[in-house]
Backbone as CSV, one residue per row, in Angstrom:
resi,resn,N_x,N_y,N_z,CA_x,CA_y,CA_z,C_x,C_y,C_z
1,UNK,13.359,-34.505,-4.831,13.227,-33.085,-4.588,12.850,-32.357,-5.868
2,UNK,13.179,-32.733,-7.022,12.932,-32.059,-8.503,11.598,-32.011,-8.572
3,UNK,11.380,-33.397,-8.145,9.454,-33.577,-8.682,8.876,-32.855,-7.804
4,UNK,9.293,-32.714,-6.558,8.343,-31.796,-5.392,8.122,-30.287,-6.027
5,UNK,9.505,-29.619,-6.643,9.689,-28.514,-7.065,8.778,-27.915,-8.548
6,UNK,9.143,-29.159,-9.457,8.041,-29.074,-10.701,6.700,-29.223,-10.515
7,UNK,5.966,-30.131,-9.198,4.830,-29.876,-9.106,4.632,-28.664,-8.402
8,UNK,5.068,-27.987,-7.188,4.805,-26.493,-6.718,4.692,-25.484,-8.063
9,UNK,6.102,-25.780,-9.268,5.626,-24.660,-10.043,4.524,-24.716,-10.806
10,UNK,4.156,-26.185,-11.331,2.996,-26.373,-12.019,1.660,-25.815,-11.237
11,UNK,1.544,-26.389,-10.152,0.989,-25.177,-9.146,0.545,-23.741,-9.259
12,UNK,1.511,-23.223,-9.149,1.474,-21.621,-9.091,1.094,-21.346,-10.801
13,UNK,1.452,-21.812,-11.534,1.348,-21.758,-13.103,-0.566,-21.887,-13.189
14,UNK,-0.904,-22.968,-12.545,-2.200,-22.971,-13.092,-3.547,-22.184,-12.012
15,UNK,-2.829,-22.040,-11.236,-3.329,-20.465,-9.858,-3.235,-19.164,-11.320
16,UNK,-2.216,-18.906,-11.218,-2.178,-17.741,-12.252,-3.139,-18.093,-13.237
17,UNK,-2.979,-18.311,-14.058,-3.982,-19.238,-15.428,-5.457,-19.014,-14.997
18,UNK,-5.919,-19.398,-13.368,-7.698,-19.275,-13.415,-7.691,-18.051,-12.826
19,UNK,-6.794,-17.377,-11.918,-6.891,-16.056,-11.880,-7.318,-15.122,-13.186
20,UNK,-6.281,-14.984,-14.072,-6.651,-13.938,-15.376,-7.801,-14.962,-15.967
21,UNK,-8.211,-15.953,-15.897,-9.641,-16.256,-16.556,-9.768,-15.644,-15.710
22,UNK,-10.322,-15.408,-14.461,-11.722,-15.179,-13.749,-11.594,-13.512,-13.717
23,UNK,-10.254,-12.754,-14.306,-10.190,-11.265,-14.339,-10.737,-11.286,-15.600
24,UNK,-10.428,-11.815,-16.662,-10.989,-11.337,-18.321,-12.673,-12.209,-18.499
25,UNK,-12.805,-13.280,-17.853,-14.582,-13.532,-17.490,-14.709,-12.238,-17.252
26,UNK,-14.883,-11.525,-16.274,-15.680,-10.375,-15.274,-15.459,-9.663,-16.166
27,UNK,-14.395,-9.261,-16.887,-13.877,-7.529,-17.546,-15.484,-7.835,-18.748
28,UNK,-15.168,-9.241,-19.039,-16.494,-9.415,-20.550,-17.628,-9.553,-20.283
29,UNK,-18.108,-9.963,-19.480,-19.239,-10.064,-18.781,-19.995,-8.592,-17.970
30,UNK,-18.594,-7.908,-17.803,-19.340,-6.575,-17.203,-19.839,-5.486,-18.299
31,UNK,-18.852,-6.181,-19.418,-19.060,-5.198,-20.828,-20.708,-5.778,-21.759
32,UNK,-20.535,-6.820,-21.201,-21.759,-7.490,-21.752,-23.339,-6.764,-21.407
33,UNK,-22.931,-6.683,-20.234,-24.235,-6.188,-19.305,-24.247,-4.913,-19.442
34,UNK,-23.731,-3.931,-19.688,-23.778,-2.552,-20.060,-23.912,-2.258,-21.225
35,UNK,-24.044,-3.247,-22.497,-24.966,-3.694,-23.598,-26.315,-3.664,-23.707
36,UNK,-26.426,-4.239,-22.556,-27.922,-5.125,-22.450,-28.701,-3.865,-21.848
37,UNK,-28.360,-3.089,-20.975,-28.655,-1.980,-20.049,-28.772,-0.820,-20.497
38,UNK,-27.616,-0.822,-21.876,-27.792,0.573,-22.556,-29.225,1.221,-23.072
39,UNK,-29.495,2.087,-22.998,-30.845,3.053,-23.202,-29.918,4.166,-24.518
40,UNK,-31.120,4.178,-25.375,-30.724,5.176,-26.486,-30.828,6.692,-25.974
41,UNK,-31.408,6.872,-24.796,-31.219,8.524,-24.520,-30.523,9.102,-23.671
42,UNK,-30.470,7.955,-22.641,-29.375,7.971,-21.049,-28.627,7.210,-21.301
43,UNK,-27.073,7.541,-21.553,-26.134,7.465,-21.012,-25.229,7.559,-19.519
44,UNK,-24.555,6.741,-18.893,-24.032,7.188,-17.839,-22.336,7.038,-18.318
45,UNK,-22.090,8.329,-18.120,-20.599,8.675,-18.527,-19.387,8.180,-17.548
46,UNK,-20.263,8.195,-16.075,-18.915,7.632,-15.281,-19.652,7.721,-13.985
47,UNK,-19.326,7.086,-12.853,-19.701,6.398,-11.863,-18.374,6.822,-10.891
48,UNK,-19.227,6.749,-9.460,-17.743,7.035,-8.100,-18.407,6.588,-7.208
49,UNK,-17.818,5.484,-6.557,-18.498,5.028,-5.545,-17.557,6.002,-4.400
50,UNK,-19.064,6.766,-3.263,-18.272,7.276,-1.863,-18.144,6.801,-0.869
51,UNK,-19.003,5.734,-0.576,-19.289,4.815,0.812,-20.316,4.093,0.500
52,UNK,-20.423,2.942,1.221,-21.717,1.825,1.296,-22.542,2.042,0.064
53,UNK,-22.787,1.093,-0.742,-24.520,1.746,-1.665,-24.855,3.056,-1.594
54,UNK,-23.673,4.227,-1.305,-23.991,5.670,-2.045,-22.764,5.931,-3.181
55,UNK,-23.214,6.527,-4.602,-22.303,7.119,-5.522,-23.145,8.577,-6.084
56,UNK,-22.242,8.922,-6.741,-22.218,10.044,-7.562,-22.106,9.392,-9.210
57,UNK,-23.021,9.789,-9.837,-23.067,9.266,-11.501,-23.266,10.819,-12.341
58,UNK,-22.622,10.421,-13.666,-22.437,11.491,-14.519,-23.775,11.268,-15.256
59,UNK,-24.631,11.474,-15.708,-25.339,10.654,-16.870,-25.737,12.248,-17.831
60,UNK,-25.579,11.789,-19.329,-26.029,12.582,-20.526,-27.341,12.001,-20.491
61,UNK,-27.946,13.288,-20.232,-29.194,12.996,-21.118,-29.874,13.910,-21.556
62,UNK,-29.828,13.688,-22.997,-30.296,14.575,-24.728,-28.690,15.466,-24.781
63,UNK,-28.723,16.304,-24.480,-27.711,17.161,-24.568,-27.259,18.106,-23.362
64,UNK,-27.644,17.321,-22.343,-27.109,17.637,-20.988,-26.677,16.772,-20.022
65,UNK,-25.471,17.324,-19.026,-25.154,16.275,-18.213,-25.210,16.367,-17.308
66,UNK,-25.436,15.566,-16.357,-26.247,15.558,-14.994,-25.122,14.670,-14.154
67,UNK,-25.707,15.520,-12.658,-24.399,14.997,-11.854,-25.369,14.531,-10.706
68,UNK,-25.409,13.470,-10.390,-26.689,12.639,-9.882,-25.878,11.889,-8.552
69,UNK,-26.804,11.913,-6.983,-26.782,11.399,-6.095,-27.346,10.118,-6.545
70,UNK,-26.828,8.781,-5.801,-27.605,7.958,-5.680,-27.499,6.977,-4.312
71,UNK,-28.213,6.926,-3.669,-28.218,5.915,-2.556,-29.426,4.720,-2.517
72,UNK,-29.387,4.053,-1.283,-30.820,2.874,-1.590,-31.885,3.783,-1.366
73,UNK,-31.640,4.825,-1.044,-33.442,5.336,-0.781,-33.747,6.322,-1.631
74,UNK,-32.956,6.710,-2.033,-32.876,8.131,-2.811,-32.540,8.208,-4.410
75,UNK,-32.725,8.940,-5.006,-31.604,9.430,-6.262,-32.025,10.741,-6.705
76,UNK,-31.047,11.704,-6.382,-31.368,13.233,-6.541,-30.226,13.554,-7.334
77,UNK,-30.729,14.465,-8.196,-30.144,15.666,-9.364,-29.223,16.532,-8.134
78,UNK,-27.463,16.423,-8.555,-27.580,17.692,-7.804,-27.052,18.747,-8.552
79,UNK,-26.846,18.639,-10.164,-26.683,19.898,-10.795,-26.348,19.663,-12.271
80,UNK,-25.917,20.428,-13.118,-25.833,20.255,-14.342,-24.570,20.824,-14.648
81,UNK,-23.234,19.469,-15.239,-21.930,19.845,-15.412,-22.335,20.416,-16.643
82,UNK,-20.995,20.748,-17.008,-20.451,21.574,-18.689,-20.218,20.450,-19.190
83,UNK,-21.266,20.448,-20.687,-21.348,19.590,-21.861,-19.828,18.832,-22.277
84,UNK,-18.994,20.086,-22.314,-17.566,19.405,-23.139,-16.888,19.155,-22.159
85,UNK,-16.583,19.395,-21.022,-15.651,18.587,-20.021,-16.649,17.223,-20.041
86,UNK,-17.683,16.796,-20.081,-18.167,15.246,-20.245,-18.051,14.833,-21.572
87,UNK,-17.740,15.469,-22.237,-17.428,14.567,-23.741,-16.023,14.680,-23.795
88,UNK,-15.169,15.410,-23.290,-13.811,14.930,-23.099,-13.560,13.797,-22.301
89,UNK,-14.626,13.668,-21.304,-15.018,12.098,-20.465,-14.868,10.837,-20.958
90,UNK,-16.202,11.094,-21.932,-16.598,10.432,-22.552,-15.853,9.759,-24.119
91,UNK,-15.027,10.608,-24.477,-14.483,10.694,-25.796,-12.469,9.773,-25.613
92,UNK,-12.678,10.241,-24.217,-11.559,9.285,-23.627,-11.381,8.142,-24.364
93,UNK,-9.508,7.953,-24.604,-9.244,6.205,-25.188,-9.543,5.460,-24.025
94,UNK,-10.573,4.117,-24.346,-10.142,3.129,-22.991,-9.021,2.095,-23.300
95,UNK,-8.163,1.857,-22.127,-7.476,0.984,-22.385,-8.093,-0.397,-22.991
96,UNK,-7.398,-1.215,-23.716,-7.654,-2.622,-24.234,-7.844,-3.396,-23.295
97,UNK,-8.664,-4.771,-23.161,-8.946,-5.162,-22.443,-7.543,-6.129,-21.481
98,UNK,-7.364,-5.764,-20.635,-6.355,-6.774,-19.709,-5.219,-5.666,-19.854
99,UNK,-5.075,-4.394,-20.024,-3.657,-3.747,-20.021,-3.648,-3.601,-18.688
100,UNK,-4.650,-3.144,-17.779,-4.341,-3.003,-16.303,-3.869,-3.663,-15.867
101,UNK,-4.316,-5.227,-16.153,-3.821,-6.167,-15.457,-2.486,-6.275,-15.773
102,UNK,-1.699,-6.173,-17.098,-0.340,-6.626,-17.793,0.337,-5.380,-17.301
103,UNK,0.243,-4.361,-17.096,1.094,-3.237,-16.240,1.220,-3.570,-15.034
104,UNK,0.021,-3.810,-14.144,0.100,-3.923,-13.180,1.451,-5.332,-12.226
105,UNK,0.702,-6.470,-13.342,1.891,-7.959,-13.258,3.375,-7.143,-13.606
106,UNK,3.808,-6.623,-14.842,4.928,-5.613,-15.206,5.729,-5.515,-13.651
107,UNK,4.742,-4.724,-13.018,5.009,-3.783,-11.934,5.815,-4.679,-10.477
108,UNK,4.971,-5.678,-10.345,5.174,-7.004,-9.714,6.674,-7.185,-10.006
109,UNK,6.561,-7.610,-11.389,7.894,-8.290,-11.475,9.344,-7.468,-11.429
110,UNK,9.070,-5.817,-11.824,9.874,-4.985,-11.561,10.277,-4.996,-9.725
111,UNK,9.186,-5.116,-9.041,9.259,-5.152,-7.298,10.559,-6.231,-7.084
112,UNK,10.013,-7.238,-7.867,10.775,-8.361,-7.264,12.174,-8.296,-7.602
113,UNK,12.192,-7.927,-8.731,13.908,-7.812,-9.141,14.461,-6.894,-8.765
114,UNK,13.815,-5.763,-7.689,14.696,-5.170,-6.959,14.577,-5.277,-5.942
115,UNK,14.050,-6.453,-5.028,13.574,-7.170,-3.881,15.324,-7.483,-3.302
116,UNK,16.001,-7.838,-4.033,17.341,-8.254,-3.109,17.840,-6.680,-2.681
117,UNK,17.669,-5.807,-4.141,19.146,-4.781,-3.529,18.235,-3.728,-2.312
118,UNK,16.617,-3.693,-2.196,16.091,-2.896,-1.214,16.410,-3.837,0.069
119,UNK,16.249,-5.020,0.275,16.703,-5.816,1.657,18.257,-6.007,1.721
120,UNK,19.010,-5.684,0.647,20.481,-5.370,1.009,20.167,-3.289,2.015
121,UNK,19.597,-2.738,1.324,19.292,-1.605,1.794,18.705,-1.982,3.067
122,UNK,18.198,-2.322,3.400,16.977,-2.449,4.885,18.449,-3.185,6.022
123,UNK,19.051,-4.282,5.362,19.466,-4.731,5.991,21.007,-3.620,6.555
124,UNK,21.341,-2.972,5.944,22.607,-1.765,6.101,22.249,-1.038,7.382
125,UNK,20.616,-0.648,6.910,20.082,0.226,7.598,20.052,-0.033,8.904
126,UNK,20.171,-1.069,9.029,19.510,-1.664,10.515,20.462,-1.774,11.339
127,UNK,21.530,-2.191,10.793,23.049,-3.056,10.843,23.765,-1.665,11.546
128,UNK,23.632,-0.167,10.942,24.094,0.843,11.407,23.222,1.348,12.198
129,UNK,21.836,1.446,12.394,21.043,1.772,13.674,21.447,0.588,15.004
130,UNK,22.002,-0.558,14.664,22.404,-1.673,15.540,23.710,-0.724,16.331
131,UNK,24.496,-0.606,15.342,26.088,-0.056,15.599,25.653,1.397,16.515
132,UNK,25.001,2.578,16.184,24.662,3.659,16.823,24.314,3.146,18.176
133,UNK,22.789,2.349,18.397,22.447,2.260,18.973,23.618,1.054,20.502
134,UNK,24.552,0.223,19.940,25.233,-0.278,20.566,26.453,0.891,21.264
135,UNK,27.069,1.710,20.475,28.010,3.305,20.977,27.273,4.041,22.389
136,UNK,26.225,4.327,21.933,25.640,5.149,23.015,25.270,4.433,24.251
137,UNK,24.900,2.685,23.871,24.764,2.155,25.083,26.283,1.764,25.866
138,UNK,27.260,2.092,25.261,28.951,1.789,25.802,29.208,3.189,26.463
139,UNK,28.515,4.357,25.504,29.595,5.283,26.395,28.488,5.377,27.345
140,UNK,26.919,5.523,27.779,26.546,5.335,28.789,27.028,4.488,29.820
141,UNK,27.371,2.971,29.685,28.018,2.152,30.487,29.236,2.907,30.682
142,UNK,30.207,3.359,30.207,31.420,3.785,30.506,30.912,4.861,31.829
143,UNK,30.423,5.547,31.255,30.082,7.138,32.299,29.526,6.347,33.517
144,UNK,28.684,5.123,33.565,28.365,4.706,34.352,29.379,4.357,35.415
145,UNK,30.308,3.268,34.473,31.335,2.994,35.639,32.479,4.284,35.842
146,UNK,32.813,4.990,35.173,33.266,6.052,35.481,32.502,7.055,36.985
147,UNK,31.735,7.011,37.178,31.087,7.267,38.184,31.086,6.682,39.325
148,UNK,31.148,5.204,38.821,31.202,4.495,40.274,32.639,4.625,40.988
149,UNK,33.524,4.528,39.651,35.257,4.544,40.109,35.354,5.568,40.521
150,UNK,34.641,6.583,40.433,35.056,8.207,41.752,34.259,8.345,42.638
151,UNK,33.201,7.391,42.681,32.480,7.210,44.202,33.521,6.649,44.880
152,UNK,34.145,5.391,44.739,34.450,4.538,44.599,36.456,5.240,45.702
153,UNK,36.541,5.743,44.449,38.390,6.713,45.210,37.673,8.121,46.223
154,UNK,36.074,8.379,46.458,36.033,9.418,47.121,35.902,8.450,48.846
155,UNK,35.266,7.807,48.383,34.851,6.425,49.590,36.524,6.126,50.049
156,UNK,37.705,5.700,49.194,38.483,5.421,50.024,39.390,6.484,50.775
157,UNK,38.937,7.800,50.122,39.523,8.809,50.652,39.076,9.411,52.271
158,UNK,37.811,8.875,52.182,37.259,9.207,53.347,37.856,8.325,54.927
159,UNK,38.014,9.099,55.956,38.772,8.763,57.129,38.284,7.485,58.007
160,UNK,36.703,7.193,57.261,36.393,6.248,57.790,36.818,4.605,57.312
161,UNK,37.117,4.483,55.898,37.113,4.165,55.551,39.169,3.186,55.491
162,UNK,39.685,4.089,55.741,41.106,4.050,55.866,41.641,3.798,57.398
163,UNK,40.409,3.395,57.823,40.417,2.550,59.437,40.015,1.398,59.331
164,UNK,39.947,0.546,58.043,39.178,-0.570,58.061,37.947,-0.246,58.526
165,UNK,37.196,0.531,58.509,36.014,0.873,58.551,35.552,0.884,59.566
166,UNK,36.096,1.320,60.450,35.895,1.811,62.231,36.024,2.869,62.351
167,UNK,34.953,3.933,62.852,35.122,5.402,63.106,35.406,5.151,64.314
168,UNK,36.324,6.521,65.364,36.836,6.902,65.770,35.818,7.543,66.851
């Protein structure tokens, strides 16, 4: 059983391992290509994808910034932002490479270590919607048979009934 257990973790150990390669490949490779792409007069300050192959792009160009449609058929100007809200854009710290990812894992592992006391919570929760929900189905049953037991003494009160069940 040990060896079954040390190979599962070795497992998961080297899953993780080509995961963050194949996140810090892409992060360098995307930085690479926006090297290669850069133009000395156009800049693009920032990018939003809205749906399918359509975005919205910021791009400087000379000393203006442009707020640009783009789709597969199209690419239209649709106005001209304010210079210093895009160089406050632009002038932004970027995070180091892989902090998203190391906050994000952080975040993970914070989930998990409070993974018992929220399913101690879930489980309370349920345990007393069990208990509510079991009360109301008793005193319904009660009222139920409470009902029948005064059908029940009105039936033997009745004259037919106190004949062995032969009317008269």
């Amino acid at each position: 059983m040990g060896d079954n257990w040390w190979s599962t973790l070795f497992y998961i150990v080297i899953m993780v391992a080509v995961l963050l390669a194949a996140y810090f490949t892409t992060k360098y490779l995307s930085g690479k290509t926006r090297r290669i792409i850069k133009s000395k007069h156009i800049i693009i300050l920032d990018r939003m994808g809205i749906a399918k192959d359509k975005s919205l792009m910021l791009a400087k160009v000379g000393d203006k910034c442009l707020l640009i449609g783009v789709t597969n058929q199209t690419i239209q100007s649709l106005g001209e932002v304010n210079i210093e809200e895009a160089s406050e854009i632009e002038n932004e710290p970027t995070a180091p490479l892989g902090a998203g990812a190391l906050s994000k894992f952080a975040q993970i592992l914070s989930n998990v270590k409070s993974a018992p006391n929220e399913l101690a919570k879930a489980r309370m929760q349920a345990k007393q919607r069990k208990q509510e929900d079991t009360e109301s189905r008793d005193a319904i049953e009660d009222d139920y048979i409470e009902q029948m037991t005064r059908a029940i003494e009105r039936r033997k009160k009745t004259k037919g009934y106190n004949n062995g069940g032969m009317d008269e």
